[in-house]
Each structure stands twice: as C-alpha cells, then as structure tokens.
C-alpha angles and dihedrals in degrees: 000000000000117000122212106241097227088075074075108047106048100059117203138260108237109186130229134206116339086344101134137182092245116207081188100082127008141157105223123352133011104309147026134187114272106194104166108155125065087255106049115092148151106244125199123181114204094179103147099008089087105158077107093068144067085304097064118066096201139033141147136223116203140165150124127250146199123213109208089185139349100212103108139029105281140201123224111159113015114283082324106080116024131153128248124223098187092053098030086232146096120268126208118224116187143159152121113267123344100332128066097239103150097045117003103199095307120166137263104211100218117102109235117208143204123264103006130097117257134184118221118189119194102193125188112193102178089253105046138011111233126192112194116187120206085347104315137098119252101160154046140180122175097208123136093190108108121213101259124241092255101042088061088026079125136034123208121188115191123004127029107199106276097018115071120210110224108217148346140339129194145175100023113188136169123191138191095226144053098279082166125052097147147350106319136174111259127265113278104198127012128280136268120214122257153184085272092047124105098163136015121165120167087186091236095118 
C-alpha cells in the first residue's frame, strides 16, 4: 500500500481537558475548536516535521478566532499570541529558548471583539517578523533570528496553564513560506493544503 505523503506532513490535534470540537460557532464548515478553562487546549506536536524551525528561513502562522468574551488576559497561541485586557489587542511573544528575546509582548494594533470571527498572521520573512490582524499589518519586527526547533517543538492552542482562552479557533495553518507580504483581503473559504503546508486542521475530525 502506498501511502500519500501528505498522511505525514499535516500532524494531528489531539484535545485536553474540556477542549472540545463545537458545532456552536465555526468559521467554515461544521465545526471549530472551543477551548474555555485554563486547561483546555488544542495541542499539536511538530517533532520531526522541522521545516518550521532554525532550519527554515521562512513560515507562516495563520488562523481565525472567536472571542466569547474580553473580560479577562487571554491566551491564543501558546505563550505566542495572547490578548491583552489592558489594550484591548493581541500581543506577539517570540523567541528562541526561555526569554522573549525576538518579540517581548508587543502589540498587535487591530481591536478584537467579542462574538465575531477574526484572522490573525504571524509571518516570518528571514529578515523581519510581520503580524497582520483581519488582513492588515500591525506589526513589524526586524529581527533575523528564527525561533529555534525546540523552542516550537509544541503548539498549544487555548489555555496555558494558568491563563484560559474564551471562545473558538478555526482554520489553523503553518506554512513554510511568506503567505503574507503585504495587506490583503481575508480568506473567503477555508484552505487546502499545499506543497508550503506543514499543518492544516479545520478542526472538523
């Protein structure tokens, strides 16, 4: 039997805690990803897949969210993407072992609010690192030092532990390449995996 090699390329979710597949809100499709307790995440392990890591010059985060509520610190991505009570935005964390030192909790400038669908990109170029929120940029950081293998060795969407994420994620992609070089008009209908993708859930199986 000869097995398409793409069963090897895009990894699987697997949920935690009260992390559950929702059929109440989602982006495209049936269902999305409801993560609401500190506890419950989406949790994605690359190991050996490591184009996304120091070896790759290039990759790309994307993904839409849901915000149930805005009433307390929240955490989207990790330690990567939270958001941010006091400023009412997301904020970017990002570097290469224990400290944050490519992107320290900087802000993304983009209101999220509640109860409506948003896309967030996290784009690294090789040269810069570039957040753009709904399709446009909002941030940039001119930084050539990549996040290392072992620092994204594992993905974590929704709670971190001791901070909760409030609501519903679809549509999580990474990509080995710039998918976004400048503004551009959201996504209309979900992705489809391609040579550049590493990972692609819509969080339907």
């Amino acid at each position: 039997i000869v097995v398409d090699s793409i069963f090897t390329l895009l990894n699987m979710w697997s949920l935690n805690g009260t992390a559950t597949q929702s059929t109440t809100q989602k982006k495209f499709e049936t269902k999305s990803l409801n993560a609401t307790a500190t506890t419950a995440y989406a949790n994605l392990v690359l190991g050996p897949i490591g184009n996304f890591s120091a070896t790759n010059s290039t990759w790309t985060i994307d993904f839409f969210f849901f915000l149930s509520a805005t009433n307390a610190n929240l955490a989207v991505l990790t330690s990567t993407i939270t958001y941010v009570t006091a400023s009412t935005r997301l904020a970017l964390s990002l570097g290469q072992g224990t400290t944050f030192n490519i992107a320290n909790a900087s802000l993304i400038t983009g209101t999220p609010t509640v109860s409506t669908w948003h896309h967030i990109a996290i784009v690294f170029t090789g040269t810069s690192y570039l957040a753009y929120f709904n399709g446009t940029l909002g941030l940039t950081i001119n930084n050539t030092a990549n996040i290392t293998s072992t620092a994204f060795n594992t993905l974590r969407l929704g709670g971190n532990g001791t901070t909760k994420f409030n609501g519903f994620i679809d549509e999580f992609r990474i990509s080995n390449n710039v998918r976004f070089s400048s503004n551009f008009t959201v996504p209309a209908s979900q992705a489809t995996a391609d040579a550049n993708t590493i990972s692609l859930n819509h969080f339907e199986q």
